[in-house]
VEXZA-913699 format. One record per residue: residue in one letter; x, y, z of N, C-alpha, C in turn. Coordinates in steps of 0.001 Angstrom, whole numbers, padded with zeros to 6 digits, always signed. Each point is the difference from the previous one (the first is absolute). Example, Ala and Ser with C-alpha at 12.3 -4.5 7.8 and 13.67 -1.06 7.14 Angstrom:
2
A+013190-005690+007800-000890+001190+000000+000900+001200+000000 S-000350+001050-000720+000820+001190+000060-000770+001090+000730 
//
This chain:
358
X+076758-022960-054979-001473+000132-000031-000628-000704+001196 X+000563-001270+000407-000655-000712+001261+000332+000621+000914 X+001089+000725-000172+000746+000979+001516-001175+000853+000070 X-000399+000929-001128-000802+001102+000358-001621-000646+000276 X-000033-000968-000746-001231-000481+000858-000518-000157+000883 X+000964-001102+000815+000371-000510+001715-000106+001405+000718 X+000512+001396-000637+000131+001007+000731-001181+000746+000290 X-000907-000105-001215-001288+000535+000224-000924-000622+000536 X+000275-001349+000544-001110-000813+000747+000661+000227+001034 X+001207+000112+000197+000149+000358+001606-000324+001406+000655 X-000170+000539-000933-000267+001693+000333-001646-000139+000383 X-000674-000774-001791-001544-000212+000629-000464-000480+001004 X+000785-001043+000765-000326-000677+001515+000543+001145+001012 X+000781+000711-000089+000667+000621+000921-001072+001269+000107 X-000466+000482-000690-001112+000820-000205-001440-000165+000565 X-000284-001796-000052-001494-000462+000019+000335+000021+001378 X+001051-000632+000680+000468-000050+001416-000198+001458+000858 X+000344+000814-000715+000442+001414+000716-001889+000949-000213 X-000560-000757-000696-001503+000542-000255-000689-001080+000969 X+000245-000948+000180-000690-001021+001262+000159+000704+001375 X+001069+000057+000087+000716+000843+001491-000731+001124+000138 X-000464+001027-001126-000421+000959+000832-001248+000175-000087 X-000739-001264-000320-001462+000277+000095-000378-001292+000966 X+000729-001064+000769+000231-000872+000818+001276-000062+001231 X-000614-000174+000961+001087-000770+000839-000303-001123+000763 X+001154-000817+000426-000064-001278+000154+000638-000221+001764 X-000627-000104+001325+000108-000255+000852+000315-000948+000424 X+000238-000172+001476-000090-001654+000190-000684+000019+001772 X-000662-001284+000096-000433-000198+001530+000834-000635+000860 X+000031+000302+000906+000285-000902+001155+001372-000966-000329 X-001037-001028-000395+000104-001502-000768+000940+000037-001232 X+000124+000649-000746+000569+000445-001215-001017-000679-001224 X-001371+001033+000657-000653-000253-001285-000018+001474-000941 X+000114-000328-001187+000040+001035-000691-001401+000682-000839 X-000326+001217+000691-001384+000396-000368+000225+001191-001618 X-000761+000071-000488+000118+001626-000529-000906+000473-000123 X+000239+001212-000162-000867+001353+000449+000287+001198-000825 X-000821+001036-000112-000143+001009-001228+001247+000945+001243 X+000761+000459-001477+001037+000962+000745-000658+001709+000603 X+000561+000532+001231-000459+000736+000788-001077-000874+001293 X-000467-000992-000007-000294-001216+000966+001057+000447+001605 X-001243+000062+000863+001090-000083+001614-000671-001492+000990 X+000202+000562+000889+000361-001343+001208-001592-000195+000001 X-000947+000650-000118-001553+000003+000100-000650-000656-001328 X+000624+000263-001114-000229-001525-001188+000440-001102+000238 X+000931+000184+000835+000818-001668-000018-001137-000707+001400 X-000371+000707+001184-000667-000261+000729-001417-000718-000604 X-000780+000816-000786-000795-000252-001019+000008-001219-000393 X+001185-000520-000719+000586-001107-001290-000494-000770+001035 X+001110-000143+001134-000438-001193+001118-001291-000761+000131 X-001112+000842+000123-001399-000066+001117-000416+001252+000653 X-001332-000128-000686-001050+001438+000169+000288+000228+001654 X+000086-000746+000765-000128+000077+001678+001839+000501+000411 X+000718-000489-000860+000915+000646+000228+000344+001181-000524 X-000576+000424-000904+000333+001570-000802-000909+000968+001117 X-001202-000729+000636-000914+000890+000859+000402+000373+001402 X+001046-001093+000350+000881+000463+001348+001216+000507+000043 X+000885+000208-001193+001239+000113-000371+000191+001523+000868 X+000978+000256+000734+000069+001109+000701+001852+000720-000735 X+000649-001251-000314+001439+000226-000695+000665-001222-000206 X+001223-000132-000014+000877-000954-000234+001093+000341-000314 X+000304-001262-000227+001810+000517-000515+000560-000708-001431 X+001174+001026-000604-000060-000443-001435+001588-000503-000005 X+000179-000654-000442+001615-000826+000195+000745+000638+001788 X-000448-000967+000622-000262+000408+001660+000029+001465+000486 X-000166+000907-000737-000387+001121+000674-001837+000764+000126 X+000064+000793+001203-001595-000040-000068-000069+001339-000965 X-001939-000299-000541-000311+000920-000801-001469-000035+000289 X-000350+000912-000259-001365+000645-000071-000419-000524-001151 X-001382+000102+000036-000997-000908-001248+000080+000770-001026 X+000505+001315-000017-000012+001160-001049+001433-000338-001138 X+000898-000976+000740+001349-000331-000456-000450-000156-001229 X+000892+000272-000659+000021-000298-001595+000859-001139-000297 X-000273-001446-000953+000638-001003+000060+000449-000175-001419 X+001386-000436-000037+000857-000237-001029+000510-001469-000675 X+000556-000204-001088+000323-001201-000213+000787-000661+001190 X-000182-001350+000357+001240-000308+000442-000212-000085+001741 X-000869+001004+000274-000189-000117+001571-000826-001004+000795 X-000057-000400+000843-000188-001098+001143-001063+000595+000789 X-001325-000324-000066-000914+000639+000799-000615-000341+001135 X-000278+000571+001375-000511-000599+000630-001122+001048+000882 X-001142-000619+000215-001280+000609+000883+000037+000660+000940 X-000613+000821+001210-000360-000147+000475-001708+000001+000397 X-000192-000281+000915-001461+000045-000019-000725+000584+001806 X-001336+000024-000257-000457+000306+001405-001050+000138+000080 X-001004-000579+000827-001564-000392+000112-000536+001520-000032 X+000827+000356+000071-000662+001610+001051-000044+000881-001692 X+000609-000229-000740-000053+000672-001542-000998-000275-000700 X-000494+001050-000687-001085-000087-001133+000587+001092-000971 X-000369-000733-001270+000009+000700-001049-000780+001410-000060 X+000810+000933-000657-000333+001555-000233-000283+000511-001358 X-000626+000351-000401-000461+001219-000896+001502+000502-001191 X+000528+000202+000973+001434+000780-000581+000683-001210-000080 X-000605-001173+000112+001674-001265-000579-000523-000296-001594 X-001146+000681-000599+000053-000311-001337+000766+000761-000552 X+000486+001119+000750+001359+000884-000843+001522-000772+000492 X-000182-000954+000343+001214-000403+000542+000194-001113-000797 X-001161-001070-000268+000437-001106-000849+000414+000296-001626 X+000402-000774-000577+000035+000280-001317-000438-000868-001051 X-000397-001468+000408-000313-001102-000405-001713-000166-000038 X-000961+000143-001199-001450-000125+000045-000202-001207+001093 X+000793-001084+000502-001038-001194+000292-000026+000873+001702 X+001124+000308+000092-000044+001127+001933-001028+000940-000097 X-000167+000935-001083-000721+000373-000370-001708-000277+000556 X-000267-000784-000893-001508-000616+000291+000109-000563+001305 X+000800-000921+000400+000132-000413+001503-000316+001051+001000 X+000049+001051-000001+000426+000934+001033-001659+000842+000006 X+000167+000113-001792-001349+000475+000083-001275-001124+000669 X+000146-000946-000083-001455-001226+000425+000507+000169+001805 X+001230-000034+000274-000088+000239+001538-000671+000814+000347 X+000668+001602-000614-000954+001148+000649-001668+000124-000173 X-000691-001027-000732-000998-000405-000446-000466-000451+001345 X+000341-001315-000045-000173-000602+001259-000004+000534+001442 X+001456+000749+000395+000248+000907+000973-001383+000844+000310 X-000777+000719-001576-000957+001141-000055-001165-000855+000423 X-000267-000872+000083-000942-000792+000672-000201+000050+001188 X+000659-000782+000568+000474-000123+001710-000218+001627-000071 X+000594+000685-000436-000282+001383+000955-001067+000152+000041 X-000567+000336-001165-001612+000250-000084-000716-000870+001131 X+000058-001115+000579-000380-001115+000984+000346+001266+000850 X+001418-000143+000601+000017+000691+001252-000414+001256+000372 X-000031+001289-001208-000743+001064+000211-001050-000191+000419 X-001174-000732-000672-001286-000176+000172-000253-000314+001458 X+001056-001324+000557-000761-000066+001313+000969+001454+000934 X+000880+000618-000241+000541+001384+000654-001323+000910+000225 X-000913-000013-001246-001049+000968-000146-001104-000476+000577 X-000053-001389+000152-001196-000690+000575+000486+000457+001975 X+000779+000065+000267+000639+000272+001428-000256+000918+000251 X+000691+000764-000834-000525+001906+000162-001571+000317+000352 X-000821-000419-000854-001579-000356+000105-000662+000072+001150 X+001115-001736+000125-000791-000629+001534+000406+001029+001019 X+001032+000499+000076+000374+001169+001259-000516+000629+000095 X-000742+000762-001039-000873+001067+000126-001696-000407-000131 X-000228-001387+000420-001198-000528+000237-000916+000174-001282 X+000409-000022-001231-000295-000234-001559+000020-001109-000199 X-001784-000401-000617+000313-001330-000751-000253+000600-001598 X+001172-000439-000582-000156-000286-001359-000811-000566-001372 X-000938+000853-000693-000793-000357-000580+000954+000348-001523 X-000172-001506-000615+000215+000031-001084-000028+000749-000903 X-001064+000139-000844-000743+000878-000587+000868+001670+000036 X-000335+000567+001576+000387+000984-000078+001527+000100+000163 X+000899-000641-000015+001299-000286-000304+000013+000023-000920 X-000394-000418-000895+000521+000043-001507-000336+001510-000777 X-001190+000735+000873-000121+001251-000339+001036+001076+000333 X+000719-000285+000987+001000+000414+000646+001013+000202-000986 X+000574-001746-000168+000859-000155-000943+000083+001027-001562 X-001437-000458-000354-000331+001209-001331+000367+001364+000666 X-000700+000385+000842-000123+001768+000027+001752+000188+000447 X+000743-000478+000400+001514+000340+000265+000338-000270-001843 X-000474-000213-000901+001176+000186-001128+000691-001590-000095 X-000631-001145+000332+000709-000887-000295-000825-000838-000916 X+000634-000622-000867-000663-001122-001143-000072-001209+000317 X+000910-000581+000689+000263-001407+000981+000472+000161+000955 X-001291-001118+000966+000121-000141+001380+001514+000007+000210 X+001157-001185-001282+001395-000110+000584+000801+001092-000018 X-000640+000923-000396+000831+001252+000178-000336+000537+000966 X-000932+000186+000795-000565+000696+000963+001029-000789+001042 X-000263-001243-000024+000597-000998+001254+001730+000448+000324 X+000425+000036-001468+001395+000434+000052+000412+001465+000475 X-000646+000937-000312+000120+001016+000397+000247+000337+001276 X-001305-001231+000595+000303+000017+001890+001347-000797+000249 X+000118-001283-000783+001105-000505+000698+001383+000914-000157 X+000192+000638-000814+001548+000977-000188-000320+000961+000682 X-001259+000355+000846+000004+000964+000839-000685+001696-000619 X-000269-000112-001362-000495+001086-001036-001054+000396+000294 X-000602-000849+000374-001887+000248+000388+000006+000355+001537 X-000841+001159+000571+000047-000206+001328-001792-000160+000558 X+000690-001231+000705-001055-001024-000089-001107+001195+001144 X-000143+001018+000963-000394+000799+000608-001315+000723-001442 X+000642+000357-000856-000579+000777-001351-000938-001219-000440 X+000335-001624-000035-000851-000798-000573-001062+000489+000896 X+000316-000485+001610-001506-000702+000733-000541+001470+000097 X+000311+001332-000142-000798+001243-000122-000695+000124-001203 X+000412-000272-001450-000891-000234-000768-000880-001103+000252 X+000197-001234+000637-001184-001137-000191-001273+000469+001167 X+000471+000998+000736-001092+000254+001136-000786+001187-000709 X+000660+000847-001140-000685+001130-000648-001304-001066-000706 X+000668-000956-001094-000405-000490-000526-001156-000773+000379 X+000229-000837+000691-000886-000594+001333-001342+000677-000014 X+000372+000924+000691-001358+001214+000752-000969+000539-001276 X+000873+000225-000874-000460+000400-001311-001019-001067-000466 X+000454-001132-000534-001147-001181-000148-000845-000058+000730 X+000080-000568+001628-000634-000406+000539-001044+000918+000805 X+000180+001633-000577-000851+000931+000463-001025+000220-001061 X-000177-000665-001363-000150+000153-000818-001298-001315-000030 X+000411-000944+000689-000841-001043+000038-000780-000096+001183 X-001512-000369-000037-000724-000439+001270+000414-001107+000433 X+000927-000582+001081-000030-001465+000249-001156-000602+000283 X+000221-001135-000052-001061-001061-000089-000909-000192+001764 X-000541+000337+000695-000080-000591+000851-000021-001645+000459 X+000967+000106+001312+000177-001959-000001-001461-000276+000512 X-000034-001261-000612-000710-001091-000157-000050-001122+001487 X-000622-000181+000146-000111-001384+001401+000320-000939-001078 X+000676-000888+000773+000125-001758-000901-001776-000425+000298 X-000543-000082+001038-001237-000426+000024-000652+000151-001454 X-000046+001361-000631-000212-000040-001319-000135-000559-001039 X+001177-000722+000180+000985-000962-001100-001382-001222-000037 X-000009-000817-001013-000137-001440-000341+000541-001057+000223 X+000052-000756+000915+001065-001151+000421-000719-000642-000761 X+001118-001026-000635-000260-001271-001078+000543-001043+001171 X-000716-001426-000515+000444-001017+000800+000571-000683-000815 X+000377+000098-001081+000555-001143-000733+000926+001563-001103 X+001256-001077-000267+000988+001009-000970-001105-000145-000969 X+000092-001184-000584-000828-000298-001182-000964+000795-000610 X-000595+000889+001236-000743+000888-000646+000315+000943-000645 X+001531+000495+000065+000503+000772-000301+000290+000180-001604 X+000273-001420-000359+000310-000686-001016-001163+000552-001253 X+000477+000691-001052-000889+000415-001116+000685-000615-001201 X-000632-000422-001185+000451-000619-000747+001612-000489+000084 X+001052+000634-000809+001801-000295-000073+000359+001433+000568 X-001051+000915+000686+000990+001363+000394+001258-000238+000963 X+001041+001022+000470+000225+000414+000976-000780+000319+001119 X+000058-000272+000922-000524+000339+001398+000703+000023+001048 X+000151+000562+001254+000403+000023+000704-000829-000445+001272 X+000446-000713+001457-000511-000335+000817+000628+000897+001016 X-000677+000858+000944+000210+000926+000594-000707-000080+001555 X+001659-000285+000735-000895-000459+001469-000738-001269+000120 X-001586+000525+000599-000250-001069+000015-000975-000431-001221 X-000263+000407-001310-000655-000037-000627-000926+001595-000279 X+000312+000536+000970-000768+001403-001091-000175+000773-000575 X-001527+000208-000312+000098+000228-001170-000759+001189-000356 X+000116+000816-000930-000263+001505+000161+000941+001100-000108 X+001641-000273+000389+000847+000590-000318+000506+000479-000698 X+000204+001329-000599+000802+000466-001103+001998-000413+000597 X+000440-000388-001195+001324-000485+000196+000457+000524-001159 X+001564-000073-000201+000716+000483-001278+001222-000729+000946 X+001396-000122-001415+001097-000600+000297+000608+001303-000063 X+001175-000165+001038+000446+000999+000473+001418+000410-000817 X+000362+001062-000576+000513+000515-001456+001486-000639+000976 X+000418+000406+000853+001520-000074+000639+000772-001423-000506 X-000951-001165-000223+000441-001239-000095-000673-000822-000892 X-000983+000701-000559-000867-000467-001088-000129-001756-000135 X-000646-000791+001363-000768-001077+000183-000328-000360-001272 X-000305-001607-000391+000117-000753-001293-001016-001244+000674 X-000800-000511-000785-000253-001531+000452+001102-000912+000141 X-000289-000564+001390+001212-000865+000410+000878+000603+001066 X+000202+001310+000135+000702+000297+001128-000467+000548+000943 X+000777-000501+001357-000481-000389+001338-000420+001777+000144 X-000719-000376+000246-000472+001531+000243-001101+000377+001521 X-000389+001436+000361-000453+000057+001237-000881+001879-000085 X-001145-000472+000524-000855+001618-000035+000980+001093+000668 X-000135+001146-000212+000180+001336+001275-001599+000476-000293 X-000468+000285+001364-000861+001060-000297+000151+001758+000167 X-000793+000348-001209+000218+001295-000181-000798+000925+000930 X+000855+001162+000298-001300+001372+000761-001090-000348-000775 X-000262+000106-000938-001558-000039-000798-000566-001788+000134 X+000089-000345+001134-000765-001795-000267+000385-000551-001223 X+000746+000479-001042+000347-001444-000978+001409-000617+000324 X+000176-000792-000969+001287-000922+000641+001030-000002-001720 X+000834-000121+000845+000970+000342-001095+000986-001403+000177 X+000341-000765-000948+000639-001016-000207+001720+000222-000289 X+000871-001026+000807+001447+000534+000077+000411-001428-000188 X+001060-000461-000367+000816-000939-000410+000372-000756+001547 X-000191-000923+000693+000983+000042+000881+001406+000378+000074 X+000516-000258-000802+001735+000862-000242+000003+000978-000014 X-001277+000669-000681+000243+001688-000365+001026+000886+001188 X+000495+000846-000450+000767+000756+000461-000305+000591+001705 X-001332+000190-000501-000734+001367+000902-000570-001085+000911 X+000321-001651+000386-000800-000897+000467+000382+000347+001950 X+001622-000070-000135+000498-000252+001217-000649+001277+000917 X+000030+001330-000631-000647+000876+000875-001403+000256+000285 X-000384-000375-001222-001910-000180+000117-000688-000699+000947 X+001199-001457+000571-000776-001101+001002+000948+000968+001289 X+001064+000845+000176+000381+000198+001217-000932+001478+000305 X-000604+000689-000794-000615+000988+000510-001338+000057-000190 X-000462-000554-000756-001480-000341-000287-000613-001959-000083 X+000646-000289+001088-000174-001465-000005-001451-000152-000054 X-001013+001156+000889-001000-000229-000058-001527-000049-001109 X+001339+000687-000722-000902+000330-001480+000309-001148-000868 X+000498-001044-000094+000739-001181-000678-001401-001111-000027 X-000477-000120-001056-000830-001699-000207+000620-000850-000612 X-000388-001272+000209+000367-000757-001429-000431-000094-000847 X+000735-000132-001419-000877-000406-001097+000515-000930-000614 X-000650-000521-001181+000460-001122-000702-000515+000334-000967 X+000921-000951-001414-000827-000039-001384-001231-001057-000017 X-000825-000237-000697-000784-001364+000192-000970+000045-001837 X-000388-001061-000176-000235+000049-001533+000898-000528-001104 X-000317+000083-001041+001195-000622-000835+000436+000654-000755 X+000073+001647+000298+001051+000867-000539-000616+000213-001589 X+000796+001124-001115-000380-000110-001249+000124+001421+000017 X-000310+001035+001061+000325+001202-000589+001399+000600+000000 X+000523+001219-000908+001374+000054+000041+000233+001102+001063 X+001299+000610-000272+000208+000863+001516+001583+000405-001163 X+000294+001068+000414+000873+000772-000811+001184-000478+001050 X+001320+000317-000477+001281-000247+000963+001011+000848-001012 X+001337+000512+000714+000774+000420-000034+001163-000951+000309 X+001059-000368-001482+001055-000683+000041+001135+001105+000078 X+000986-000247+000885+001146+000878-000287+001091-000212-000712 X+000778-000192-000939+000809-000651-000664+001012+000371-000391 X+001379-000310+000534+001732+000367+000075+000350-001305-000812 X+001259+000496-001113+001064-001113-000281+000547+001290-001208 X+000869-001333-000292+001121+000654-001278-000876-000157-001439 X+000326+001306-000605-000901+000025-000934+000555-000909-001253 X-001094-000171-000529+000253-001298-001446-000884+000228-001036 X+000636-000101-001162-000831-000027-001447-001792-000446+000849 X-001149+000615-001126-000751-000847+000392-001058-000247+001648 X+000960+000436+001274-000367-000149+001135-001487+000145-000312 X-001129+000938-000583-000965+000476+000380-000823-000659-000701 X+000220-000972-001657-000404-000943-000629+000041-001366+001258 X+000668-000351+000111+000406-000756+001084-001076-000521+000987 X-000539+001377+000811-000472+000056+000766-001388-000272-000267 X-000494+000903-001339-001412+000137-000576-000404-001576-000531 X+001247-000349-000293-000694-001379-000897-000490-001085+001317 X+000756-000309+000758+000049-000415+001372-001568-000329+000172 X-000509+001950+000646-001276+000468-000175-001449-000449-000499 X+000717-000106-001328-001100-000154-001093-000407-001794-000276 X+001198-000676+000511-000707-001204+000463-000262-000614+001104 X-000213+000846+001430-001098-000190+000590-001100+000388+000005 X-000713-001215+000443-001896-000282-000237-000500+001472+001535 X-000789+000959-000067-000649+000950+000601+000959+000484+000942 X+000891+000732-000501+001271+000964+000285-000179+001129-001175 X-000112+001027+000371-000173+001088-000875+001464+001031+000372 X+000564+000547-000788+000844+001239+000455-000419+000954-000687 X-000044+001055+001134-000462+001135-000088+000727+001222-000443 X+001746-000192+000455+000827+000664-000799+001214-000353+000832 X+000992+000536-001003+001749-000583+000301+000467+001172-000199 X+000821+000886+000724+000892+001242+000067+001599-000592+000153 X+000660-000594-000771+001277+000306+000234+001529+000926-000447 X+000460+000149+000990+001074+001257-000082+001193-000614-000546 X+001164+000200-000378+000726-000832-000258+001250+001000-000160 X+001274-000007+001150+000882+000761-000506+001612-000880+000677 X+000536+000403-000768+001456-000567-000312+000092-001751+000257 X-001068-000390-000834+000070-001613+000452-001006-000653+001071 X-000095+001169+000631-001140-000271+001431-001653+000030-000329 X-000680-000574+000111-001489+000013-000247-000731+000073+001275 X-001246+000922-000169-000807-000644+001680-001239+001241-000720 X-001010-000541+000498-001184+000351-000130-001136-000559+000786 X-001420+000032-000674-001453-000022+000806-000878-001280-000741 X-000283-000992+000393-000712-001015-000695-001635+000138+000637 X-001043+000135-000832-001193+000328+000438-000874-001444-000703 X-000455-000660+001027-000549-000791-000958-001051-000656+000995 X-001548-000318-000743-001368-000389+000577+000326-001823-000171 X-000005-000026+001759-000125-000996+000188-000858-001181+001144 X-000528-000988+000024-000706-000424+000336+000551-000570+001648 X+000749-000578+000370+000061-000694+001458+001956-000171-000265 X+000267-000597+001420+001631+000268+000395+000696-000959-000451 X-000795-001180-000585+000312-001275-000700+000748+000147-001268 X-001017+001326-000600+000582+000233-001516+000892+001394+000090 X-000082+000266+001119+001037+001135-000029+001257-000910+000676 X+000239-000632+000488+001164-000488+000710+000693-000515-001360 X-000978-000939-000873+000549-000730-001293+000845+000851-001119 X-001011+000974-000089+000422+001344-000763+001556+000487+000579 X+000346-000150+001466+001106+000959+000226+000866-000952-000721 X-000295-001495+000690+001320-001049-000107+000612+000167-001425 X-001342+000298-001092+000202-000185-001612+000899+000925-000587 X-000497+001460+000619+000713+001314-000265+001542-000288+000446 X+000446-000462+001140+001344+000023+000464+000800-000638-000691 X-000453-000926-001070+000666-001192-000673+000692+000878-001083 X-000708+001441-000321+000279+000416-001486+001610+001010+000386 X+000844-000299-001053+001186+000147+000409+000014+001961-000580 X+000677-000265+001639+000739+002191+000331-000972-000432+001052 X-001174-000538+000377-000540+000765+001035+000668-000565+001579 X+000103+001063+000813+000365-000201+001202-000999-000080+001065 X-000655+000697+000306-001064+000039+001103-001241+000159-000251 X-001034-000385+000795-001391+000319-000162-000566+000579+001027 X-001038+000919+000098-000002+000296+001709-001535+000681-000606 X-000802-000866+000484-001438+000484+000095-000916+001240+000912 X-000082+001127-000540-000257+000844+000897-001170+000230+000502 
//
């Protein structure tokens, strides 16, 4: 009876063993550290396991000293090793290659990231194209552009140019249709002499109860102004006039995007401005927001929210697929003090990876 016992616990281990094996395998590094990994796993999970920066350069390696491609399929027992290369970025098609969720989401938040930077570099590709053809770029009617081509987000539009899908010739021919269309539609303003204007001698005058105000030049006053949509200006940041064909002035971030070409081709249209007053009104902003998704993330965020003093949000869109999160944070806020505080607070809450204020 103990014989047949002993026999059926060795069969039951021999069984639990042979059901481990084929839903696991067990590698080793370098070093002879021993990792494991879901079976069907290749050289591009184990890259992964390592460090996100190394799964993102991994070009091949070799598996008990022979070389292999990242597509290798890895088995119990084998000896793994990297390779890597600055010049590699993660692809689209390596989520059919990994087999492990944490490579998975990794790969997906790269190409996240990656989709950024492009969107950056299209934009100024299209801002070039522009300038060659002696186009300055009006906001506004860019985004009409964007709509009338069939797109829902600017980051799709951006991407389209960077993979080469969009031909950027078809953009600047619609924005000049578009263009002519508006602006034939409107009487411009005739310009104005500055003589016109009101010079103030003192800011102070400027000063009305706790508003916003702006100091413009040298104080005058009479100007229609608006903040300029491309970079959407906040109390607190360094900011600087353009003037418009129509005599008003349009307010830009010093950083803003559109800054470096605005002072090299229209230096002459450039004033200064400043904030002045003690602030109190709000101003809308756009948060951009990447990380690994988590129970909760969007509670998280709201509660955050809801206990700061005159911070309003206006709405939260997030997407969320295979682990990866990224969406649109809209929220009314007052000066760069409480938006800077706000980012530091948001970054603390765990999955999130980046913030990028648009």
């Amino acid at each position: 009876r103990t014989a047949l016992e002993a026999g059926d616990n060795l069969e039951m281990m021999t069984q639990f063993k042979r059901d481990l094996y084929d839903k696991e395998i067990y590698v080793f590094t370098p070093k002879g550290d021993l990792l494991k990994f879901p079976k069907g796993a290749t050289l591009l999970d184990f890259a992964y396991h390592i460090h996100s920066k190394i799964g993102n350069q991994c070009v091949g390696g070799k598996i008990n000293n022979k070389n292999a491609s990242i597509r290798t399929e890895l088995h119990s027992g084998d000896t793994v090793e990297v390779t890597t290369s600055t010049t590699q970025k993660p692809k689209q098609e390596w989520l059919n290659i990994v087999k492990s969720a944490r490579a998975k989401s990794k790969i997906r938040l790269a190409l996240k990231e990656t989709q950024v930077k492009e969107g950056a570099f299209a934009k100024e590709m299209l801002e070039r194209r522009f300038k060659n053809k002696k186009i300055e770029i009006e906001e506004q009617t860019l985004y009409q552009v964007i709509k009338h081509l069939g797109f829902k987000e600017i980051s799709i539009f951006y991407k389209q140019i960077a993979d080469e899908k969009l031909d950027i010739n078809n953009v600047i021919e619609t924005y000049q249709q578009l263009y002519n269309q508006t602006h034939n539609q409107n009487t411009p303003k005739e310009t104005e002499s500055a003589e016109k204007f009101e010079l103030a001698d003192e800011t102070s005058e400027l000063l009305k109860n706790n508003e916003d105000v702006l100091v413009i030049d040298q104080n005058l006053k009479g100007i229609d102004f608006s903040l300029s949509k491309c970079c959407n200006p906040i109390y607190g940041d360094p900011i600087f006039g353009f003037v418009t064909v129509n005599g008003g002035i349009k307010i830009h971030r010093e950083d803003c995007p559109n800054a470096p070409e605005l002072r090299k081709r229209f230096g002459y249209r450039i004033v200064k401005a400043k904030w002045s007053g003690k602030g109190g009104a709000s101003y809308s902003i756009t948060l951009r927001i990447i990380g690994y998704d988590d129970i909760g993330i969007v509670n998280n965020i709201t509660n955050i929210l809801s206990k700061e003093e005159k911070v309003v949000m206006r709405s939260i869109n997030i997407d969320s697929h295979d682990g990866i999160f990224s969406g649109n944070l809209v929220v009314l806020i007052e000066d760069t003090s409480k938006l800077n505080s706000i980012i530091k607070k948001l970054k603390n809450i765990k999955g999130i990876k980046q913030i990028i204020r648009l």
